[in-house]
C-alpha positions, 0 to 999 in steps of 0.5 A: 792174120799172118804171125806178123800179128803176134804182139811182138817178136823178140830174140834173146841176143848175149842174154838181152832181149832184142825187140823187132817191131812189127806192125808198129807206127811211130804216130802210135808211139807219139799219141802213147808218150804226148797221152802219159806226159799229161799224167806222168807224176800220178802214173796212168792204167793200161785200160785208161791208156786204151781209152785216153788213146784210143787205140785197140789192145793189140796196137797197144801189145805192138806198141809198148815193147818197142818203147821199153826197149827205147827206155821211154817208158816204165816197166810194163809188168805190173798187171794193175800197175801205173805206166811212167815216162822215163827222164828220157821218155819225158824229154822226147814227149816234149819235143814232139809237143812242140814240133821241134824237129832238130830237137827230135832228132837229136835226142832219138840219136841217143836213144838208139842205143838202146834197141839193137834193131832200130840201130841196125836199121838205121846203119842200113837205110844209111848204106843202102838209099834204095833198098825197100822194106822187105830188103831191109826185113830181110837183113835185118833178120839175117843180122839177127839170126832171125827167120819167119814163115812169110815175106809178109812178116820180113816187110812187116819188120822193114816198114815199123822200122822206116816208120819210127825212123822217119818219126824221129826225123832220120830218115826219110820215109818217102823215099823207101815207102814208095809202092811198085804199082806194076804188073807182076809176071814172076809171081802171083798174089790175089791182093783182093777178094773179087768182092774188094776188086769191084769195092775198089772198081767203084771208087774209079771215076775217070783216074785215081791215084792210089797212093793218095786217094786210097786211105789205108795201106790194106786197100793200096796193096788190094789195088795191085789186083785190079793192076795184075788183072788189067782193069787199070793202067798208068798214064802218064802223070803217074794217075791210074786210069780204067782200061777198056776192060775196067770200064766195062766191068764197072758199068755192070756192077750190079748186074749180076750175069753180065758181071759175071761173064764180064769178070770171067772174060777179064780173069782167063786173060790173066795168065797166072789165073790160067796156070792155076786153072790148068793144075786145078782142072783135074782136081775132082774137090777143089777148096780154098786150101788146095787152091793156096797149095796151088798158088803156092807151087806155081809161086815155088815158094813155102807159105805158112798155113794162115797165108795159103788160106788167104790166098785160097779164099781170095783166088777162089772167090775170083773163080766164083766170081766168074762162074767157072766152078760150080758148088759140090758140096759146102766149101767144095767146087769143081772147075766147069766142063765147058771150061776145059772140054773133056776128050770123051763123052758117053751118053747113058750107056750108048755108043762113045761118039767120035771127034768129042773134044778134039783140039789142044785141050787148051783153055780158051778166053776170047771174047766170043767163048766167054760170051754167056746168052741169057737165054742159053742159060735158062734153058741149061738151067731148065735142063739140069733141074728137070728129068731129060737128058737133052736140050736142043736149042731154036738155033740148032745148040745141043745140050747134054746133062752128064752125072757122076759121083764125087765122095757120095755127092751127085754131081749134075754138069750140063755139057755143050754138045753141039760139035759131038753129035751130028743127030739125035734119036728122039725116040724118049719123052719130048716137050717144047719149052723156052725155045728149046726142046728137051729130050728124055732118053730111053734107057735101053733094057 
């Protein structure tokens, strides 16, 4: 997780200990004051709040510094020591009780004067009725002096502090918290693993609509994957609806080779996805970190560590996904060769061929460039696994396998040569097998 999962962030302002609340809730706050208001005289134990509340040690670590700061509750200090409503604390718990909104609201009005952040916030989401949880992240951390690594943490920040707000009913969370479902040119974030993008696939039946149907706020942020890569579109009613390529992705969901290519087809149509290609192209070892180093230069942006592994590990499963890197060794990939074709080609020693790879070098995703033939594959496969150096295809395809060396790992590609060599002497070892006939060639002495 990012550093937003720290169990909170605080600032020492003019010798006071600011709060900022992050990944706080208020549906939180409330189940912590409504579970203590039925045990406030006797007190009540951290581990039995965990388990009356049932929420997880780290929510609680989130949760509890943001309701001292409120004055809501008794010091937290006391390792074995019992948790207390404040006077203050009590009377908020009962309002929420009785659902008395008006209640509610003026009582929370007081108690931000207790929390420079919550305060600030307030002031700002009254000033600005458009701004977003980032934009108020980020004012908030410049009022403060505050920095972080990534916008993850700023929005982080915005979110817990519209989410209280909205609780205590002055604000109205709807109108900040509603999500940008449109596609992105300016920078490129893999939301989801290619794995999640089909989990979410699946869900489609004729539309969705993610604010709604999806249930948690990490799959509705996935779901801009599947937007980013043309897999859905909006309608008009505001519903989302798979697009051509979506619906054919779907169907194939289980079938293995023909989502593969189909994923690879979708993919080298997503410009961003071709930038990163392009850089990662010459790259002899690829990993997930040089792939979040990547996508953090093409972005122009500073990530922290944790955020460009995410990254790295999300793209890079999309690559592999597609079938256009091949494993060198654990955790290492290279990009294919018939992704990109190279500009020279030698045959074990013999004469270079000329014309090999002519063209702008650029990568090429039309449909009929990425269509992958079963029996193509078999007979690669074959190739690569076997000691011959060519294949020749019953419809005239030329096959060769190339070898080289990467940090003492032998690297096997098998290359389309069809276009390069006009004849080839099989003057070594032949057989027929699978359609195809396989050449060993000799080596010259």
């Amino acid at each position: 997780m990012p550093e937003s999962s720290l169990l909170v962030n605080t600032l020492n302002l003019k010798n006071k200990e600011v709060v900022f609340p992050i990944q706080v809730n208020f549906r939180n706050i409330k189940k912590v004051l409504l579970t203590i208001l039925g045990r406030n005289r006797e007190g009540i134990h951290k581990e039995e709040l965990q388990k009356e509340t049932g929420l997880s040690t780290g929510v609680l670590a989130n949760t509890i510094p943001i309701m001292k700061e409120l004055k809501l509750i008794s010091s937290y200090r006391v390792k074995r020591g019992s948790i207390r409503l404040t006077r203050e604390g009590e009377i908020l718990a009962v309002h929420l009780k009785s659902d008395d909104k008006t209640a509610i609201k003026n009582e929370a009005k007081s108690l931000l004067n207790n929390s420079a952040v919550l305060s600030k916030a307030y002031s700002i989401l009254r000033s600005y009725q458009d701004i977003t949880p980032l934009e108020l992240g980020k004012k908030l951390a410049e009022e403060f002096n505050k920095t972080w690594d990534t916008d993850f943490t700023y929005n982080a920040v915005g979110r817990s502090c519209i989410d209280i707000l909205s609780g205590f009913y002055l604000v109205d969370r709807a109108r900040y918290f509603r999500r940008d479902y449109s596609r992105r040119e300016d920078k490129f974030i893999p939301f989801a693993s290619a794995n999640k993008i089909l989990e979410l696939l699946q869900k489609i039946n004729s539309e969705i609509n993610p604010s709604i149907d999806l249930k948690t706020p990490k799959e509705k942020e996935e779901f801009k994957s599947l937007i980013d890569l043309n897999l859905v579109e909006k309608a008009d009613d505001g519903k989302f609806k798979l697009t051509e390529s979506g619906v054919k992705l779907r169907k194939e969901i289980g079938n293995n080779g023909e989502c593969k290519r189909i994923f690879r087809e979708v993919i080298l149509k997503h410009t961003p996805t071709i930038k990163i290609m392009e850089k990662l192209k010459n790259v002899e070892v690829i990993n997930l970190w040089k792939v979040g180093d990547t996508i953090e230069e093409i972005n122009e942006e500073k990530y922290a560590e944790i955020t460009k592994k995410g990254y790295g590990s999300k793209f890079l499963s999309w690559l592999k996904k597609a079938d256009v890197v091949e494993e060198i060794g654990r955790g290492k990939y290279c990009i294919k060769d018939d992704i990109f074709p190279s500009k020279q080609f030698t045959i074990e020693g013999t004469r270079q061929i000329e014309g090999v790879g002519e063209g702008s070098g650029e990568l090429s995703f039309d449909k009929e460039s990425t269509q992958i033939k079963s029996e193509e594959v078999l007979i690669k496969n074959n190739l690569k696994n076997s000691e011959f150096d060519i294949a020749i295809t019953g419809d005239r395809k030329i096959f060769v396998k190339l070898e080289r060396n990467i940090e003492d790992i032998k690297i096997i590609d098998i290359k389309d040569a069809t276009s390069e060599l006009r004849e080839v002497e099989m003057n070594g070892k032949t057989i027929v097998k699978d359609n195809a006939i396989f050449i060993k060639l000799q080596n010259d002495k």
